[in-house]
Structures are given as structure tokens and as C-alpha cells.
C-alpha positions in Angstrom: 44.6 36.5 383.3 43.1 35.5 380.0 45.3 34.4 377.5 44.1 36.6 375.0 44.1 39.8 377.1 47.9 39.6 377.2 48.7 40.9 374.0 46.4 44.0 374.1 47.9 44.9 377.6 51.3 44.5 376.1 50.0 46.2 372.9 48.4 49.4 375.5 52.0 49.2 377.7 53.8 50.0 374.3 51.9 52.5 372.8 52.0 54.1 376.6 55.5 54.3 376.3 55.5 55.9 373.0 53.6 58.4 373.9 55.7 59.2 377.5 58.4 59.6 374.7 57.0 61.7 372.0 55.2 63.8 375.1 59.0 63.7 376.8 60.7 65.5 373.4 57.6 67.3 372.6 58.7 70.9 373.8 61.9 70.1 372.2 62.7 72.1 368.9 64.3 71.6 365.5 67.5 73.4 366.6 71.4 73.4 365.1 74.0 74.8 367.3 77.3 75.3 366.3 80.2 74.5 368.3 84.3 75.9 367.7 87.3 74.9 369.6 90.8 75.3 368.5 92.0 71.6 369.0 91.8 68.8 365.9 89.0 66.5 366.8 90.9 63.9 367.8 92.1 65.8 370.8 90.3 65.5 374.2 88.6 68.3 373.3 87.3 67.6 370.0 86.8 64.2 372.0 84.9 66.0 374.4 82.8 68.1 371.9 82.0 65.1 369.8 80.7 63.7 373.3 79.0 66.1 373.5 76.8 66.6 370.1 76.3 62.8 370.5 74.8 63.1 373.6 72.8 66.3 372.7 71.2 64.4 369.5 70.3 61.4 371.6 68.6 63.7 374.4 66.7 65.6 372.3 65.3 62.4 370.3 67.4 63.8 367.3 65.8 67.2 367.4 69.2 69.3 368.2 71.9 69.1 366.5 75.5 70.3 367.3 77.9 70.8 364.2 81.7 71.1 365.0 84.1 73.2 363.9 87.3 71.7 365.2 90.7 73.1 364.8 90.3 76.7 364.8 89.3 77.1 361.6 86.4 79.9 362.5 89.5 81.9 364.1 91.4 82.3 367.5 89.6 81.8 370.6 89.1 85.8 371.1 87.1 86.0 367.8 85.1 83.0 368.9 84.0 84.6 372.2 83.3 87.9 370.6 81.0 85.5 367.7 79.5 83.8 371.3 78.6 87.6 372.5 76.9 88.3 369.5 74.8 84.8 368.4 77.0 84.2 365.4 78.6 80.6 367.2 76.6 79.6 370.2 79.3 77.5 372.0 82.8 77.0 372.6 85.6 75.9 375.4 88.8 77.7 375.8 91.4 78.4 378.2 89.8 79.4 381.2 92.1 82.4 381.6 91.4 84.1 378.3 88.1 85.0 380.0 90.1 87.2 382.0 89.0 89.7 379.5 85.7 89.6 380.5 85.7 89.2 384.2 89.9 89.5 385.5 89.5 86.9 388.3 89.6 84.4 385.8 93.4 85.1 385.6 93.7 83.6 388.7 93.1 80.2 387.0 96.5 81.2 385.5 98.6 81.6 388.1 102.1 80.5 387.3 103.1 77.5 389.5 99.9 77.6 391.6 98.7 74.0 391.0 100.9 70.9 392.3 98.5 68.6 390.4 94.9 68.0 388.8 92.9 67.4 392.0 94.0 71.2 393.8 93.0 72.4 390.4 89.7 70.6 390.1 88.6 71.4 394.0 88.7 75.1 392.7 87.1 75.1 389.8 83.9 72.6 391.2 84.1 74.6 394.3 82.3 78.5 395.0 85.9 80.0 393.1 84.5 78.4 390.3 81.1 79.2 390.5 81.6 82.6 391.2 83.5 83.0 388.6 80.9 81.6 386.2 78.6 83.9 388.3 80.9 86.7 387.0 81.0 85.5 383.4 77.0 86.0 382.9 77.0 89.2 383.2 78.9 89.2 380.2 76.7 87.6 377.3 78.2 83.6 378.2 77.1 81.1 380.0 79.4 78.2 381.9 78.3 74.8 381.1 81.3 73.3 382.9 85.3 73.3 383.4 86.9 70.8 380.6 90.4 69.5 381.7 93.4 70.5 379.4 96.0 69.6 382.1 99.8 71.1 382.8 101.7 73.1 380.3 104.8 72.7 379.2 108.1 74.1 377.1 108.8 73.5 373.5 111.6 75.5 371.7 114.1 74.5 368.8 117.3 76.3 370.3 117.9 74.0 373.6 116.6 72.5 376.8 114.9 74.4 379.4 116.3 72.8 382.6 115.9 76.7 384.6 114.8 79.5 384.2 118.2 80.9 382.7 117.7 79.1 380.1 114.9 81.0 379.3 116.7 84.3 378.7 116.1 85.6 374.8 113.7 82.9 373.3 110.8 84.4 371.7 107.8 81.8 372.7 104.5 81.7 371.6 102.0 83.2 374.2 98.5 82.5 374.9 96.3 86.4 374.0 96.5 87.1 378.0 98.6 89.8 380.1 99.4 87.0 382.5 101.0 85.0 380.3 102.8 87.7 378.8 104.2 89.2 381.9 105.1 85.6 383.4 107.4 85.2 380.3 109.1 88.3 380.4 109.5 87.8 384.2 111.4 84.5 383.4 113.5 86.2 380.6 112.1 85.4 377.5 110.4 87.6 374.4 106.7 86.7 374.4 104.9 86.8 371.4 101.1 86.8 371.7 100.1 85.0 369.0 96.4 83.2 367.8 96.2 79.6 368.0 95.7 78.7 364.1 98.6 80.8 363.3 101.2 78.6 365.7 102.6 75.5 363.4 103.3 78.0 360.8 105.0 80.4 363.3 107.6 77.6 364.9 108.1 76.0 361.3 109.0 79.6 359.5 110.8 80.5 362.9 108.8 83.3 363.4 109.2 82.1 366.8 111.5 79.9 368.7 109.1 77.6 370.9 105.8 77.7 372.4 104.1 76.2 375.6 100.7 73.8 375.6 99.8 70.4 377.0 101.5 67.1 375.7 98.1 67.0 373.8 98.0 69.7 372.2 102.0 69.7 371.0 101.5 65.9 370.0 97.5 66.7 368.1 98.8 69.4 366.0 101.7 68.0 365.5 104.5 70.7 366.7 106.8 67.7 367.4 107.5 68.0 363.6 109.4 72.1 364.2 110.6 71.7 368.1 113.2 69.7 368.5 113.4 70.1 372.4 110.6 69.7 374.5 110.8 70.7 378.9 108.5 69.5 381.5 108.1 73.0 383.1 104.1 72.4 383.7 104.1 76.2 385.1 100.7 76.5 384.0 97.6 74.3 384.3 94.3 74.3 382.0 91.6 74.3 383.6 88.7 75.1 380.1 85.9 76.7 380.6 83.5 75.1 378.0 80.3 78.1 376.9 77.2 79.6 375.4 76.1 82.5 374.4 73.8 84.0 376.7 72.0 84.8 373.2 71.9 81.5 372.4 70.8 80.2 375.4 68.1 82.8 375.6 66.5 81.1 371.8 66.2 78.0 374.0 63.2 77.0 375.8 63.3 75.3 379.4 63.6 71.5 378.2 65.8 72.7 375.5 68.1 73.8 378.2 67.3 71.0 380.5 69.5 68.9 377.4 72.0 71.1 377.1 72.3 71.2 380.9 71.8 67.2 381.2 74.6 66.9 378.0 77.3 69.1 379.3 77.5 67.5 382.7 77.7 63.8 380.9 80.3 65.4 378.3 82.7 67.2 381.2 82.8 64.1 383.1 83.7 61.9 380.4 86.2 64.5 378.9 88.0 64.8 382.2 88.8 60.6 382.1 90.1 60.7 378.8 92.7 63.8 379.7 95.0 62.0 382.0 95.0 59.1 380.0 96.0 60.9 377.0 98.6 63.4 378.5 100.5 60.4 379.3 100.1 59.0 375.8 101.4 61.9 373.9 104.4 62.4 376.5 105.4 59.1 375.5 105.1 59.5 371.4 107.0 62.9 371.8 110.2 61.8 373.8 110.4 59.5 371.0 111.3 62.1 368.3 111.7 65.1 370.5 114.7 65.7 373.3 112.6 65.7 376.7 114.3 66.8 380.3 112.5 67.6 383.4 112.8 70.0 385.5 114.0 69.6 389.2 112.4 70.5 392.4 114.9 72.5 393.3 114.4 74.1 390.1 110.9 74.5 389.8 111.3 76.3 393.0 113.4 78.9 392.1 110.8 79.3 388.9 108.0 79.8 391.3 110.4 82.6 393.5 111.1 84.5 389.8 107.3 85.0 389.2 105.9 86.0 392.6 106.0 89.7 391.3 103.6 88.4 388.4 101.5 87.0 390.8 101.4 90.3 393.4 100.7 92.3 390.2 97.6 90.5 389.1 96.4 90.4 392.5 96.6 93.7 393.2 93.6 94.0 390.6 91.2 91.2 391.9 88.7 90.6 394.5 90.8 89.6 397.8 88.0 87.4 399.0 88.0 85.7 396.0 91.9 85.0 395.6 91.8 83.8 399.2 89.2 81.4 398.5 91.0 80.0 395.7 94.6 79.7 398.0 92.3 78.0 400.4 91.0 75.6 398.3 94.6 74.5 397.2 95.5 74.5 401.1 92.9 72.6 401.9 92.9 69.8 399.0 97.1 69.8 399.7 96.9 69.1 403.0 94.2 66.1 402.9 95.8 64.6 400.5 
């Protein structure tokens, strides 16, 4: 080859790429999305989010934009859903379970004492129980973009330790807005008090109520360490987040718009469920520091799981049986091969 066809080749192999990637962003509109969680942004899940708008802004060649409002600060998670239903706040991630409102299988998710550990819970939520349940969920205005990891939760109360469920008896704790939650505390003998997530550090400092119950994350992030003096590793719960759009919003977006979205949310779900597991153990570490932490036994955990079984038989009674069978399969199956 001629020496001095090399530069024009290189010269027509560049402005070929150029135009592959203005042709590639193209379709792609001048769009803003906004995005509310209740967690600071230092949290996974603000960690996640951020992920998230970072990835969205890179895939759209800085056409779409996501702006965050961390920390609850547009309201509880049942006024965000309701502002996702009607195109005021286009995305969000929550507490699987709360969706229980919208479709009630998704209080299966919260089942008391169901999950041993993170992988039974994952193999449900990636597997059909989790798709059908996002199946489920578009029928009512949102859309599932994945299942964010929030891991186990556990006890904080400023009375004294929770080593069983006796000790439960009389504490007024903090409750997530969900009739399983609810019942499962006032199986165990406590006073449940449902209560919106922004409204929590104000609740425990003013004694409004005497403990709640989150992740290590979340008690170390929004700093509930500094009113709970006694912290309990009953992990009766686990997390599984389902992270949302607005079937509104979704609807404003054209086919490659949603092909980033799509492309984003898988990256941003992966990447937030590495930094969970890393971090629960973090924050367990900061908070036995200045908190009194005990664990609870075996033994004991069993005889929590025995006290809630009605809690369990109740919310079954109202759910598809095929559907709560797959999910007890699931936990069988991932159980026994590992």
C-alpha cells in the first residue's frame, strides 16, 4: 500500500466510526428520569442507583439523564409507588414485599425465617417465582427491572437484648407498611408500629418507639446506632428489592431508549449485589463497636420459626398454591445442592 493512502483510510475508518456512533444514539432522546429510594446515597442502594444513572448517561451518549433523590426525601416508599403509578417519579427500588399491595404473592418474599442464606433467596427471585411475580406486577402500572439485594434483617431496641422470642414480649418496634410484618410481630409478642421510613430516626430518638428492624446497612447508613443501644442478630427476614418503572414512564420511551434502560439495569443489579455482602459485614463490624450485639442460637432461631408458622398458614391461605410451592421448591432445591 502507498504511503500516502494510509492516512485517508485511517482518516475514512474514523469518520466510519463516528458515524456507527452518532447512527447508534441517534433514536436516543433528550430524556431526565428521576429516581427515589429511601437509603442515603452512600448505602448500596444509593450505590446501586448512582450505578445506575452512570451507566444510563454513558449508554445513551449523554442523552438520558437520571437525577437521584436519595434518602426518602420525596416520601415513604408507598407514596413513591403511588407517584410511579401516575408518571410523577419514573423509578424506584423498595422492599420487595411492600408490592404485596399490588399483587399479594409478593408477601411471600417476606416470609419470616424462610431464607437460610443469600443464595436460596437469589435462586427465587432469578428463577419463574420471580418472574412471575414481575409478570404480576405489570398489570399494575410498574415494570421490574431487576431484584437489588438488601440482605437479612435484624433487631435494634433500646430496652435489652433479644436473645428469644420472650424477650420480644411489649416492645413497640418499628414495622415496615406490610400486614406481614405486622402480624409476624405480634405473633412474637411485640406492639408493631407501622411506620414510614423518613419518619424512623426521629421515632427511636423521641422514643416514640422502642426499636426497629433493617439490615446492618441500613441501621449503620442512617445512623440508628446513635438511639439503640442493643442491637440482635435475629435475621428473620431477608430483602430481596425489587428495583421499578412506571409503566407510564416506560411507555414515553422508545425501543432503544428502553434497550438502555434494559442494558443499564442488568449492569447496575449485578454490581449492586457485590457490594451488599461486602458491606453487611462492614457495618456489623462498626456497630458492635458502639452498640451491645448478641446472636441468636439455633436452637433459638428454631423455636422463632415454630412461633410464626401461623403467620405463614395465614398468608398462604390467600395466594396462588402453585406459586408458593414453587417458591418452597426453589429453597429445597438450592438447600439441598449446596
Amino acid at each position: 500500500m502507498n504511503n500516502w493512502l494510509k492516512p485517508l483510510l485511517t482518516s475514512a475508518c474514523l469518520a466510519g466510526l463516528l458515524l456507527n456512533s452518532l447512527s447508534a444514539h441517534a433514536e436516543i432522546g433528550e430524556h431526565t428520569l428521576r429516581f427515589a429510594f429511601q437509603n442515603v446515597k452512600e448505602h448500596p442502594q444509593g450505590q446501586g442507583a448512582q450505578k445506575f444513572a452512570d451507566l444510563v448517561k454513558e449508554k445513551s451518549g449523554g442523552k438520558m439523564k437520571v437525577r437521584l433523590f436519595a434518602g426518602g426525601v420525596l416520601g415513604g416508599d408507598l407514596q413513591t409507588v403511588s407517584a410511579l403509578q401516575g408518571a410523577t417519579l419514573d423509578l424506584t427500588v423498595l422492599n420487595s414485599g411492600i408490592l404485596a399491595a399490588q399483587v399479594p404473592e409478593f408477601a411471600l418474599l417476606d416470609f419470616p425465617f424462610l431464607f437460610n442464606n443469600t443464595a436460596e433467596a437469589q435462586a427465587v427471585i432469578d428463577g419463574p417465582v420471580g418472574q412471575e411475580l414481575s409478570k404480576r406486577l405489570e398489570g399494575k402500572g410498574l415494570k421490574t427491572l431487576g431484584y437489588w439485594d438488601l440482605g437479612f434483617r435484624n433487631l435494634t431496641n433500646s430496652k435489652h437484648p433479644v436473645a428469644k422470642w420472650e424477650d420480644m414480649a411489649g416492645l413497640k418496634i418499628r414495622v415496615i407498611q406490610s400486614p406481614i410484618y405486622l402480624e409476624t410481630f405480634k405473633a412474637l409478642g411485640a406492639n408493631p408500629v407501622p411506620m414510614p421510613f423518613p419518619e424512623v430516626y426521629t421515632g427511636l430518638e423521641q422514643r416514640t418507639v422502642d426499636g426497629q428492624e433493617n439490615p446492618f446497612t441500613v441501621i449503620k447508613g442512617n445512623k440508628f446506632n446513635e438511639v439503640q443501644k442493643y442491637l440482635s442478630v435475629t435475621q428473620h427476614i431477608y430483602n430481596p428489592q425489587s428495583f421499578i418503572i412506571g409503566e407510564k414512564s416506560w411507555a414515553k420511551l422508545n425501543p432503544e431508549e428502553q434497550a438502555v434502560i434494559v442494558d443499564a439495569a442488568k449492569e447496575a443489579t449485578a454490581y449492586q449485589r457485590k457490594i451488599t455482602a461486602a458491606a453487611q459485614d462492614a457495618a456489623y463490624a462498626e456497630l458492635s463497636k458502639d452498640m451491645q450485639a448478641n446472636a441468636v442460637t439455633p436452637a433459638e432461631m428454631d423455636r422463632f420459626r415454630e412461633k410464626v408458622k401461623p403467620v405463614i398458614e395465614q398468608f398462604s391461605k390467600d395466594m396462588d398454591p402453585a406459586l408458593v410451592k414453587a417458591m418452597y421448591d426453589s429453597v429445597e432445591k438450592t438447600r439441598a445442592a449446596h
